[in-house]
N, C-alpha and C positions, 0 to 999 in steps of 0.2 A: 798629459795629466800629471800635475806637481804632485809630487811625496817629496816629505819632508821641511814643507814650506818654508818652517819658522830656519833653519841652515840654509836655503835657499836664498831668502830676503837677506841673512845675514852677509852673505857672498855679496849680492848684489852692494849692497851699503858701502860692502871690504873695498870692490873693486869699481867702483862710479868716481871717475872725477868727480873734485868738487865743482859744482854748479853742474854738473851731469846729471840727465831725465832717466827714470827709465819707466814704460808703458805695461802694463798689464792690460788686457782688452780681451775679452769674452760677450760671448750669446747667450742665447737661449739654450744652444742645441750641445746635446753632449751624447756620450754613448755610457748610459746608464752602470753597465756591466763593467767599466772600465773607473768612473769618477768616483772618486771619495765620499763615504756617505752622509759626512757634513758638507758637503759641496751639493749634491741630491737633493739634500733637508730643506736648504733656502733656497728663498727667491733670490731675485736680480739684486732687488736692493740690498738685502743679507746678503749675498755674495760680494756686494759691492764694499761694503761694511768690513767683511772679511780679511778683502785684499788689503785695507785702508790701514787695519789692526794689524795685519803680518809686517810694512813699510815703519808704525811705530813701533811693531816691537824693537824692529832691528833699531832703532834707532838713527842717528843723524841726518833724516832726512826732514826740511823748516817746511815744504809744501806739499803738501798732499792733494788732489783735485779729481774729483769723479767726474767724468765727463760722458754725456750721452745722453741719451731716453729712453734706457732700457731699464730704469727702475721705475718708471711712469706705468702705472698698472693701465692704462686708455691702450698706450703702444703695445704691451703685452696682451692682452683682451685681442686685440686687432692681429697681432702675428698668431695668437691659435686659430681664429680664424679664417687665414688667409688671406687677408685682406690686406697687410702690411708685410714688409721685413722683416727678420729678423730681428731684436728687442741687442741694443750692443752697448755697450758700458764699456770706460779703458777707465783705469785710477792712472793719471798721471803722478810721479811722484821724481822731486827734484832735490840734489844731496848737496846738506850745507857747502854755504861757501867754508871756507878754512880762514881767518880774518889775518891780511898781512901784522908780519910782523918787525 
């Protein structure tokens, strides 16, 4: 469970080669008792939104990319239930090139 995100994202930016990915990817499922209660507060697609926000803050990264159907309320409706998997979201997010010089 991230504390501190927005220093976290920042590292991650510090230390990605350029043209380097990195994957954030989450569920549905969490342990209440343990997750951040803005993390608790949204849905999938607000969380997804979330992660999208912490990649721009840090800056330097040109691509940002949600990828999944785990903000598709049908998929979610269908994982309560049980009828589906798990509802999975990843924000791919790739850090600029650095341009020769």
């Amino acid at each position: 469970y991230l504390e501190e995100a927005e220093m976290v994202f920042a590292d991650l930016q510090r230390i990605l080669k350029p043209g380097g990915s990195c994957i954030v990817s989450f569920t549905n499922r969490f342990f209440y008792e343990k997750a951040l209660s803005g993390w608790v507060e949204r849905g999938m697609a607000e969380r997804a939104r979330l992660v999208t926000d912490y990649f721009r803050a840090a800056g330097g990264f040109d691509k940002i990319d949600v990828r999944g159907d785990g903000t598709n309320v049908f998929t979610q409706l269908l994982s309560v239930g049980g009828i589906a998997g798990d509802p999975f979201v990843a924000v791919v997010a790739t850090k600029e090139n650095v341009p020769l010089s």
